[in-house]
Each structure stands twice: as C-alpha cells, then as structure tokens.
Biopython code that builds the backbone (N, CA, C, O; Angstrom):
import numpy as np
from Bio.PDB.StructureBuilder import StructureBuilder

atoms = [
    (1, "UNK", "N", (25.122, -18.843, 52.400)),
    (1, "UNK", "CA", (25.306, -20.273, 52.290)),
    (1, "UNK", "C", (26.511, -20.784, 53.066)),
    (1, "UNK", "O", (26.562, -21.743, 53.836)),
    (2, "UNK", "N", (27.329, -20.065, 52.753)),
    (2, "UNK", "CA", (29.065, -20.734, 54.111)),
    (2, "UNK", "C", (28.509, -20.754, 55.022)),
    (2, "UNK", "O", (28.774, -21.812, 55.593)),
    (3, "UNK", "N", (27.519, -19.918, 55.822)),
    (3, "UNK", "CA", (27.702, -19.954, 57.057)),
    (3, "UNK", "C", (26.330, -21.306, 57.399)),
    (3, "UNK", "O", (26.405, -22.115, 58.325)),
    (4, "UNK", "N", (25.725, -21.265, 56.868)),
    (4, "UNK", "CA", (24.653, -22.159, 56.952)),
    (4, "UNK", "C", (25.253, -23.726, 57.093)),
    (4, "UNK", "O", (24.931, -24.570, 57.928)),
    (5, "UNK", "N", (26.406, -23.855, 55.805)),
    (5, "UNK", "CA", (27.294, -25.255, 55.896)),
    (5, "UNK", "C", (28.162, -25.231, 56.877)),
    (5, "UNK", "O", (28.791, -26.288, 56.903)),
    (6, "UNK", "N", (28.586, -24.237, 57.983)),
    (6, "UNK", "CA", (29.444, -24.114, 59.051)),
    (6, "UNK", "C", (28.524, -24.898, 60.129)),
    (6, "UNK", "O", (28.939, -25.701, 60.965)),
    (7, "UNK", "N", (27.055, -24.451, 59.905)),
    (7, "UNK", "CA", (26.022, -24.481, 61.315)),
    (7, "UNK", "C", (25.728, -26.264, 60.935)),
    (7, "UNK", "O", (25.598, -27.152, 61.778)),
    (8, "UNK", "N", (25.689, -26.390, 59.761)),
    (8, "UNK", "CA", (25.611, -27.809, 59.708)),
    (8, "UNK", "C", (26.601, -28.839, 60.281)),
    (8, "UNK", "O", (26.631, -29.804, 61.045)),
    (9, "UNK", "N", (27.200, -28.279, 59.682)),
    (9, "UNK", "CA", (28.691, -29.744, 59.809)),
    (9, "UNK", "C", (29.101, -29.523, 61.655)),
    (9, "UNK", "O", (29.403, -30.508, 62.329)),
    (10, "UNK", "N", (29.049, -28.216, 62.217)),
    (10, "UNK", "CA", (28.949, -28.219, 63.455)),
    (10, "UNK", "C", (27.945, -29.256, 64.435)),
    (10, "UNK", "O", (28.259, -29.943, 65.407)),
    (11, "UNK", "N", (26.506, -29.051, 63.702)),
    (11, "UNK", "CA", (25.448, -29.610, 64.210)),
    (11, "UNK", "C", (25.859, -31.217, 64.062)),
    (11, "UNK", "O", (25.547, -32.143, 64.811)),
    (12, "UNK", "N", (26.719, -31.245, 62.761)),
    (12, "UNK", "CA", (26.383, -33.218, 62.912)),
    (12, "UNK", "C", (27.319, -33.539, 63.490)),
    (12, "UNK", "O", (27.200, -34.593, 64.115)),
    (13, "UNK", "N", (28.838, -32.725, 63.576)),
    (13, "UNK", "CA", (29.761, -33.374, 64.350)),
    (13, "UNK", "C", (29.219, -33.323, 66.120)),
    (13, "UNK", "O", (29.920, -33.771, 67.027)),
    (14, "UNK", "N", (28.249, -32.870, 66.271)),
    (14, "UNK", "CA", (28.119, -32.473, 67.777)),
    (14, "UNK", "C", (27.105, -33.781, 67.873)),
    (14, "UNK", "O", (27.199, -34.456, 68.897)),
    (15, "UNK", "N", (26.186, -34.159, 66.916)),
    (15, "UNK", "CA", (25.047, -35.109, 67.171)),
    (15, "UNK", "C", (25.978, -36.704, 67.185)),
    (15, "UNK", "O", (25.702, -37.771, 67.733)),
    (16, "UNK", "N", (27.454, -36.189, 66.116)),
    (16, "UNK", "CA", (27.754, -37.343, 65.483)),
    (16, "UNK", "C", (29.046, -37.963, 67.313)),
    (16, "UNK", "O", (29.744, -38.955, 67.521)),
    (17, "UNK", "N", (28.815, -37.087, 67.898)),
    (17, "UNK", "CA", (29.569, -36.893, 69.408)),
    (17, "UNK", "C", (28.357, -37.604, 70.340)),
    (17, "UNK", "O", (28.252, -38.800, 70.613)),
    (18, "UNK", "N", (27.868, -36.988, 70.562)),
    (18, "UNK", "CA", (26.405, -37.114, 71.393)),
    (18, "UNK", "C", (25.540, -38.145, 71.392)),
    (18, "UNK", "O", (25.104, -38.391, 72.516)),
    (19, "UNK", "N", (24.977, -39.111, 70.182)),
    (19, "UNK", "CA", (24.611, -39.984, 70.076)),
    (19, "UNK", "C", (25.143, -41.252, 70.663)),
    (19, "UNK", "O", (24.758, -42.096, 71.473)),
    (20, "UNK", "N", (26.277, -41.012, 69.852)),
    (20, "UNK", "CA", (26.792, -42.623, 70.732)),
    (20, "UNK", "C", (27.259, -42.644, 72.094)),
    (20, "UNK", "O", (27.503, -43.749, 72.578)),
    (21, "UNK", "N", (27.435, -41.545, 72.841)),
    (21, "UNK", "CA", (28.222, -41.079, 74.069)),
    (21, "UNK", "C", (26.604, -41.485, 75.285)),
    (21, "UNK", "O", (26.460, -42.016, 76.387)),
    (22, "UNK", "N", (25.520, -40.734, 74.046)),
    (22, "UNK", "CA", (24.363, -41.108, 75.649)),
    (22, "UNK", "C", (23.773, -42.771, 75.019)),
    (22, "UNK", "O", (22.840, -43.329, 75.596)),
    (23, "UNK", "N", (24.340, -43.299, 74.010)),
    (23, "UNK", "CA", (23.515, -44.877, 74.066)),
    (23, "UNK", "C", (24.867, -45.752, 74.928)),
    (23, "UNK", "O", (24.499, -46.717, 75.598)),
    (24, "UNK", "N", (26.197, -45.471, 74.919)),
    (24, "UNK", "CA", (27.022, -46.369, 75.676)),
    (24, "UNK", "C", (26.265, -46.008, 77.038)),
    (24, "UNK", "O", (25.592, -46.904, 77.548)),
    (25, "UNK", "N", (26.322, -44.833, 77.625)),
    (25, "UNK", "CA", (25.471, -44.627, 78.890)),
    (25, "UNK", "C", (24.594, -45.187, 79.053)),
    (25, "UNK", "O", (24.619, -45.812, 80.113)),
    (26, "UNK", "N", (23.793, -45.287, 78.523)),
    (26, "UNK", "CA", (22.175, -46.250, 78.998)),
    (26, "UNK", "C", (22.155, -47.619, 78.807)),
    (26, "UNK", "O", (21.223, -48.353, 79.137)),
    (27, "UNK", "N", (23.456, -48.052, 78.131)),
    (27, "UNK", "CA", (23.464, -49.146, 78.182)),
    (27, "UNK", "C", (24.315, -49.437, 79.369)),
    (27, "UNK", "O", (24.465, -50.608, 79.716)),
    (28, "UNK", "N", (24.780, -48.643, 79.900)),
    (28, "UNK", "CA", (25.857, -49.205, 81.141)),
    (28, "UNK", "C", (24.956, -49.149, 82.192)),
    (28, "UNK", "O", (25.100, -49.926, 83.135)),
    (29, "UNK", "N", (23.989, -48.292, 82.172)),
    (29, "UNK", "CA", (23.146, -47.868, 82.927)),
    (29, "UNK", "C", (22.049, -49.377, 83.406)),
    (29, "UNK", "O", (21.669, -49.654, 84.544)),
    (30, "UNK", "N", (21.785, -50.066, 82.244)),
    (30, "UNK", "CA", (20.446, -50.991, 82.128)),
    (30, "UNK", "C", (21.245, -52.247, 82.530)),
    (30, "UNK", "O", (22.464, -52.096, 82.457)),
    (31, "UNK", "N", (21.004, -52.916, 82.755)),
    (31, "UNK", "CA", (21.520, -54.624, 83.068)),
    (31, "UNK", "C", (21.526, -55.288, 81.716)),
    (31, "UNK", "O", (21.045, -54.939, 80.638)),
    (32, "UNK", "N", (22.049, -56.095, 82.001)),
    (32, "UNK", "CA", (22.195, -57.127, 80.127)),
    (32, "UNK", "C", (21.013, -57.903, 80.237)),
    (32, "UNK", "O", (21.410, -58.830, 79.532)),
    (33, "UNK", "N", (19.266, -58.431, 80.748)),
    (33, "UNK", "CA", (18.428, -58.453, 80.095)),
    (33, "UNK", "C", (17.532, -57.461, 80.181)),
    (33, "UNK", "O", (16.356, -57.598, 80.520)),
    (34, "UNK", "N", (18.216, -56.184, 79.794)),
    (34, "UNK", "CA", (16.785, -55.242, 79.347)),
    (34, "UNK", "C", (17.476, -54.355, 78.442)),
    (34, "UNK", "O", (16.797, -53.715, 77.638)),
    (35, "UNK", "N", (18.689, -54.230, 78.460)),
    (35, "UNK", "CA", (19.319, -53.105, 77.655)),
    (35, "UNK", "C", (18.478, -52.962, 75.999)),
    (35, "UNK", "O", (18.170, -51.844, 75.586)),
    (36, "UNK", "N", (18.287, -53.777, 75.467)),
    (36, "UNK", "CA", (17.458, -54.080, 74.484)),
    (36, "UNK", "C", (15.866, -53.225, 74.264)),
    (36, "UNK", "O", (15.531, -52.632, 73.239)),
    (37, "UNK", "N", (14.850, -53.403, 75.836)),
    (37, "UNK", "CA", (14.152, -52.532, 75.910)),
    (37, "UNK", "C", (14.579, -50.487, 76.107)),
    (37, "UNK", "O", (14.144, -49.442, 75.622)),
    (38, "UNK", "N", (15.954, -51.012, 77.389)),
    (38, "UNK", "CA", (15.820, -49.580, 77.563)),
    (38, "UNK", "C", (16.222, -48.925, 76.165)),
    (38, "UNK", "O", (15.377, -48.163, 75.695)),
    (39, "UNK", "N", (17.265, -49.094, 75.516)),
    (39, "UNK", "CA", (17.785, -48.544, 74.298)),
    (39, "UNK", "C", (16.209, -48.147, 73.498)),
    (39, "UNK", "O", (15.920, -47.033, 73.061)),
    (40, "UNK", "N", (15.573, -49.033, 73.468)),
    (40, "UNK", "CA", (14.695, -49.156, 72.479)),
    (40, "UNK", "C", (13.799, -47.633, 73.138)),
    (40, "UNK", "O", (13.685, -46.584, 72.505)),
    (41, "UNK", "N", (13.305, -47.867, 74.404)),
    (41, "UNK", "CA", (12.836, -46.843, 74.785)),
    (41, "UNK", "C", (13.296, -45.342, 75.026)),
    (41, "UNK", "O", (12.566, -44.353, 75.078)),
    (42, "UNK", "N", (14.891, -45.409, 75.183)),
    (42, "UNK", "CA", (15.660, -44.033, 74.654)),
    (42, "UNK", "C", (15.377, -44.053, 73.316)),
    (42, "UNK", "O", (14.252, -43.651, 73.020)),
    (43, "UNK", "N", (16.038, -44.385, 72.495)),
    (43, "UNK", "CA", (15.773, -44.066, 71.050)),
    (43, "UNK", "C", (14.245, -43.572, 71.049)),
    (43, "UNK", "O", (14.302, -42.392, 71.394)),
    (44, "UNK", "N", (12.787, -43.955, 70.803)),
    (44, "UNK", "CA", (11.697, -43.794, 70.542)),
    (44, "UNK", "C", (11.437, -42.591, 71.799)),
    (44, "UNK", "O", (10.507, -41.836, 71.514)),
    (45, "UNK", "N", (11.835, -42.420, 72.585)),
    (45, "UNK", "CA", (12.160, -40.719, 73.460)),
    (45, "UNK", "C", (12.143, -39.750, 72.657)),
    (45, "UNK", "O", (11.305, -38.978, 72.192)),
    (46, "UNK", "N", (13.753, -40.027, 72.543)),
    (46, "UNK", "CA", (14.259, -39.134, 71.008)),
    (46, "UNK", "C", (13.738, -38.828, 70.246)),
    (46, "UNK", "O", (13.759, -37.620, 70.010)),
    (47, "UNK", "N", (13.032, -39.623, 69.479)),
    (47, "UNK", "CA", (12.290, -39.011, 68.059)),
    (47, "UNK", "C", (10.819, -38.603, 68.602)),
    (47, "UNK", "O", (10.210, -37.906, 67.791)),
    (48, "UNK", "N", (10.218, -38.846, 69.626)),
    (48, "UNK", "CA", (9.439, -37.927, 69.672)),
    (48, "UNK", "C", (9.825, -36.362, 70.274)),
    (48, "UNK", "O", (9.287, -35.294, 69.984)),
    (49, "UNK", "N", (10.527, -36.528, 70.860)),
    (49, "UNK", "CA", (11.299, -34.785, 71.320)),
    (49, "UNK", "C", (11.533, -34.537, 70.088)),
    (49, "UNK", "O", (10.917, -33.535, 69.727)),
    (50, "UNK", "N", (12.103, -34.969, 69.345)),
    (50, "UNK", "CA", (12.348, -34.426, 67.524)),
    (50, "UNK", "C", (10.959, -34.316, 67.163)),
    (50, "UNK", "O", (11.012, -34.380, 65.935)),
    (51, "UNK", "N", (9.996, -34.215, 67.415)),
    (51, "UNK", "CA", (8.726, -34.444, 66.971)),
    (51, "UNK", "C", (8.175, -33.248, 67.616)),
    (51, "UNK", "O", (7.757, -32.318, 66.927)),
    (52, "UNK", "N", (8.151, -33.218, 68.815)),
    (52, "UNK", "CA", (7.869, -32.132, 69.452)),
    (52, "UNK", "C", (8.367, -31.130, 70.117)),
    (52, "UNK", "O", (7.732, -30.448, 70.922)),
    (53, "UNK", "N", (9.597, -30.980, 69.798)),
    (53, "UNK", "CA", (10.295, -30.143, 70.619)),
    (53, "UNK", "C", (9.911, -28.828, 69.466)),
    (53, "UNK", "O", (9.449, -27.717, 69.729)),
    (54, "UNK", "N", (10.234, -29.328, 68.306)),
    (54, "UNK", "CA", (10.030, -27.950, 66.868)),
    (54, "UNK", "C", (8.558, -27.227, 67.174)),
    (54, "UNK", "O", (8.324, -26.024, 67.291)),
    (55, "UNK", "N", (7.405, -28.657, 67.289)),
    (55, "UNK", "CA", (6.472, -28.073, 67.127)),
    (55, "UNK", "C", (5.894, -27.024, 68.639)),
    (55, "UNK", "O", (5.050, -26.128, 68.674)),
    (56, "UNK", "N", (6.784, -27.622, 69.780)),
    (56, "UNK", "CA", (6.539, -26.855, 71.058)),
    (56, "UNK", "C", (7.311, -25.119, 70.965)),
    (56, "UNK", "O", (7.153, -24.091, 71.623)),
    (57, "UNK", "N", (8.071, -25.458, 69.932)),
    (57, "UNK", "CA", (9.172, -23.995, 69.899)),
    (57, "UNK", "C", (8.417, -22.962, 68.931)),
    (57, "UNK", "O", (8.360, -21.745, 69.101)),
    (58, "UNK", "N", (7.728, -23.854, 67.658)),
    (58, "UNK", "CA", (6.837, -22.844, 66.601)),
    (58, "UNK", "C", (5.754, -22.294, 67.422)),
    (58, "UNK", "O", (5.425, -21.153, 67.099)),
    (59, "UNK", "N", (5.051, -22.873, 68.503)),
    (59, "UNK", "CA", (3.718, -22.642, 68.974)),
    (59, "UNK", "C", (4.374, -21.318, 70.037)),
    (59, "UNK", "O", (4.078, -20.176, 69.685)),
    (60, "UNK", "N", (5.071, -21.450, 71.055)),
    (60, "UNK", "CA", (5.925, -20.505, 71.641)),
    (60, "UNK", "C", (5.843, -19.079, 71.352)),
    (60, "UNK", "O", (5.378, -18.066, 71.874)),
    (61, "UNK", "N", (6.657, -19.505, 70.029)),
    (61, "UNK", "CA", (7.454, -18.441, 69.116)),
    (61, "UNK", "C", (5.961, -17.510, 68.885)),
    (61, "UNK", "O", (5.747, -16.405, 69.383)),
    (62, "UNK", "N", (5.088, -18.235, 68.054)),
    (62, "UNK", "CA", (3.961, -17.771, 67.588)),
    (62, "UNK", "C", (3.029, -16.991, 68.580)),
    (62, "UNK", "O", (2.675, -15.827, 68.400)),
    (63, "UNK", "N", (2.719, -17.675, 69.516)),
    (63, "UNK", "CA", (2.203, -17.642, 70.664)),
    (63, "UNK", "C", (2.234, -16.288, 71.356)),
    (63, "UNK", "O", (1.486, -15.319, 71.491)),
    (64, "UNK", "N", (3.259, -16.614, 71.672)),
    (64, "UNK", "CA", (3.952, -15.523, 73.068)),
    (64, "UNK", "C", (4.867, -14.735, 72.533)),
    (64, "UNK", "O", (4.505, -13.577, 72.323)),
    (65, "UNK", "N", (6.408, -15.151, 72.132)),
    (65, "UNK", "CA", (7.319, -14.174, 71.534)),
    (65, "UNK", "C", (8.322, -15.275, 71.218)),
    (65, "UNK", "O", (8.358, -16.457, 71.562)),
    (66, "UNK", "N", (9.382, -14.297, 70.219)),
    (66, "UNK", "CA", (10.651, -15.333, 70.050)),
    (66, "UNK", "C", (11.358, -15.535, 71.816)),
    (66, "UNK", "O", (11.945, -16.613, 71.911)),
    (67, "UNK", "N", (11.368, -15.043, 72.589)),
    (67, "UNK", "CA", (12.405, -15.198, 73.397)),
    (67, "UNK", "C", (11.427, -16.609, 74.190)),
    (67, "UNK", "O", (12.065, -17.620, 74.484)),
    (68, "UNK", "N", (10.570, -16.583, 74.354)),
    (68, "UNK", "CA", (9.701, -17.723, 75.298)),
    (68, "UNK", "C", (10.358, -18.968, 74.504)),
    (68, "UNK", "O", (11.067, -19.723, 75.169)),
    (69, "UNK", "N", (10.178, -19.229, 73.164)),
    (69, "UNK", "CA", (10.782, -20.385, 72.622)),
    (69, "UNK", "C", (12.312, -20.749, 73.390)),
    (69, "UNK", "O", (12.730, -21.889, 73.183)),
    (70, "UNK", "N", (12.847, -20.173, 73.940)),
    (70, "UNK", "CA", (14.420, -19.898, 73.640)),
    (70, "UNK", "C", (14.272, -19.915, 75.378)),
    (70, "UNK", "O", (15.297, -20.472, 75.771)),
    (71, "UNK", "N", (13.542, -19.588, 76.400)),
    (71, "UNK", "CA", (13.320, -19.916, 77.279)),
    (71, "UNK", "C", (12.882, -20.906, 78.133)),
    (71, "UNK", "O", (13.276, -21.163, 79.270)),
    (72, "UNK", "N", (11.853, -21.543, 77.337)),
    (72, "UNK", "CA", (11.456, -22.686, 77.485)),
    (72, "UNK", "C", (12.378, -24.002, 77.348)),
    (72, "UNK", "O", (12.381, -24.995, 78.075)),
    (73, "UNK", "N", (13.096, -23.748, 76.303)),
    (73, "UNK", "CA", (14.058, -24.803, 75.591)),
    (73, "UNK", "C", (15.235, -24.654, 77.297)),
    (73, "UNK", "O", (15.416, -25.686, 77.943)),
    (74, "UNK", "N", (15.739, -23.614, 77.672)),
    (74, "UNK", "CA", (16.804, -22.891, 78.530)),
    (74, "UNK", "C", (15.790, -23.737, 79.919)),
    (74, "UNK", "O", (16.399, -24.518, 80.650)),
    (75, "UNK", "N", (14.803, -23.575, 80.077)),
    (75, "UNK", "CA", (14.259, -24.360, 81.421)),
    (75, "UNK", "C", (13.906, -26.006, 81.696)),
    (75, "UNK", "O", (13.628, -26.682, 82.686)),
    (76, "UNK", "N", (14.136, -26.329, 79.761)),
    (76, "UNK", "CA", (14.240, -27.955, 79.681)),
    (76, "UNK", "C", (15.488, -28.057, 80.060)),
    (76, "UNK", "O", (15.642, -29.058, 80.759)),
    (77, "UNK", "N", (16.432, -27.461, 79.902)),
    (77, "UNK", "CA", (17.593, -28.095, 80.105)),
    (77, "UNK", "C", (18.119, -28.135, 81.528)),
    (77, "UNK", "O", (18.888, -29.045, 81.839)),
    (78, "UNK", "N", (17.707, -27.078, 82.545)),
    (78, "UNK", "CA", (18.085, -26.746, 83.218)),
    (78, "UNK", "C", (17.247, -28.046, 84.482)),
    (78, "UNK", "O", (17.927, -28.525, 85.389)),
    (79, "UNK", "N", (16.333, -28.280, 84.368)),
    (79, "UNK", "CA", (15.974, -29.482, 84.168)),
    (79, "UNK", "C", (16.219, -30.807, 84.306)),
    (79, "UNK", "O", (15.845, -31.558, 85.206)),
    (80, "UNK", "N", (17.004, -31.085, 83.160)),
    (80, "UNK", "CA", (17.532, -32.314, 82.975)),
    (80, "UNK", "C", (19.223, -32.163, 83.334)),
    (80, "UNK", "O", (19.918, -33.170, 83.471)),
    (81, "UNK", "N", (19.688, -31.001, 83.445)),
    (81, "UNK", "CA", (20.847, -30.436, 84.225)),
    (81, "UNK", "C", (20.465, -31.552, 85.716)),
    (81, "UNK", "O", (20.812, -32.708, 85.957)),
    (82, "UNK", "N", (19.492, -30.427, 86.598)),
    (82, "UNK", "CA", (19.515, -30.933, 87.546)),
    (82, "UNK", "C", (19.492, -32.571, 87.887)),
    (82, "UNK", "O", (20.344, -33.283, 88.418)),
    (83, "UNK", "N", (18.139, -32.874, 87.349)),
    (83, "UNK", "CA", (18.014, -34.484, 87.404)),
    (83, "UNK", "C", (19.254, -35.186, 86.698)),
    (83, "UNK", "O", (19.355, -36.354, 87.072)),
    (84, "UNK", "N", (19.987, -34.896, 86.008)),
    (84, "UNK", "CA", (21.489, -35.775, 85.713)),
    (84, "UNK", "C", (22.466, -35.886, 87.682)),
    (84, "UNK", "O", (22.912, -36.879, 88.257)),
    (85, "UNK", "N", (22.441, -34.705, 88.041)),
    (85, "UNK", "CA", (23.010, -34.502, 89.136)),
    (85, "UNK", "C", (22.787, -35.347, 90.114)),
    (85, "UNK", "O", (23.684, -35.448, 90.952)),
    (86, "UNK", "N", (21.515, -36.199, 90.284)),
    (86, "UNK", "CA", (21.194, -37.181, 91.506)),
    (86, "UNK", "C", (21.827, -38.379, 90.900)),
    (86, "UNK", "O", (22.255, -39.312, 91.579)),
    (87, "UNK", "N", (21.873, -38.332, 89.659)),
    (87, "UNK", "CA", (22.651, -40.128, 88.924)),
    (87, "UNK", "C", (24.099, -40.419, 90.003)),
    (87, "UNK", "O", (24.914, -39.690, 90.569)),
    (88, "UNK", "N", (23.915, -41.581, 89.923)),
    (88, "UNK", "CA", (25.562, -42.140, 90.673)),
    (88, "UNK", "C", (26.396, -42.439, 89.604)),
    (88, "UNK", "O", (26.073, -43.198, 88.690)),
    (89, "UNK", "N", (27.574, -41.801, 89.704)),
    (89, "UNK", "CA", (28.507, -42.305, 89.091)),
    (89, "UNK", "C", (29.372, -43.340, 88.901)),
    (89, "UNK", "O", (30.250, -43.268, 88.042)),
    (90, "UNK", "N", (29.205, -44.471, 89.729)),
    (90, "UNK", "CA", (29.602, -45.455, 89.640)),
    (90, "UNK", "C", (29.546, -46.175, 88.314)),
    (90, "UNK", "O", (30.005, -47.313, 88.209)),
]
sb = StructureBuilder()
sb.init_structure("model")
sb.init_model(0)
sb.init_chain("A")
sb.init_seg("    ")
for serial, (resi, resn, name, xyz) in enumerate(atoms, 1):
    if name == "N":
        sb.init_residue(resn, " ", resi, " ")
    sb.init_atom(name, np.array(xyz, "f"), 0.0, 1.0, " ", f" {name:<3s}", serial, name[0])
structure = sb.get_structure()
C-alpha cells in the first residue's frame, strides 16, 4: 500500500503539472475567436486517449506480449516527440 500511495500522489502531482502547462499552450497557440473551440477540442482528445489508450494497452498486452503494450505506448511518444519539434516557438 505505501508504495501504491507514492505512485499516486506522484501521478497527480505530474497530471496536476501537465494539465494546465499544455491548456495555457493551446491557448497561446489558437487566436482569441477560437480558443474556445480549440480548448474544447483538446480536452475531448484527451478523454478519448483516456478511453483508449487502456483499452489499446489491454488488447496489446493480451494479444501479443507485455512488452508490445510498453512499446507501442514508447512509439506514441516518440511520435508526438517528433511532431512537437516542427512547432515554432515564437
């Protein structure tokens, strides 16, 4: 059980980091008449990746092996690694 409440409070301080860090972004990102849609359309992103990211990792896991889950997840990111890299920083 400690270590389980370690993995938690880790997990929310990291979400409780992360959340607001990528909605100031997309809102700096969108112009002031759409920020409203884009937000709306990040958020509803989100919860379907929460929707399917578990059920893409159980099918994986089941599927093929534990490491494919854990690979797959490692080639989303790598991924969205890259495509962050063409953004302008301005």
């Amino acid at each position: 059980w400690p270590m389980l409440y370690v993995v938690l409070a880790m997990m929310a301080l990291g979400q409780g980091m992360f959340v607001p860090a990528v909605n100031g972004l997309v809102s700096r990102r969108a112009g002031s008449e759409e920020q409203g849609v884009v937000l709306g359309a990040t958020q509803s992103l989100a919860s379907l990746a929460r929707v399917i990211g578990p059920l893409w990792a159980g099918w994986t896991y089941h599927a093929f092996s534990p490491v494919a889950s854990y690979n797959t997840a490692a080639a989303i990111l790598i991924l969205g690694f890259a495509a962050s890299l063409g953004f302008n920083r301005s």
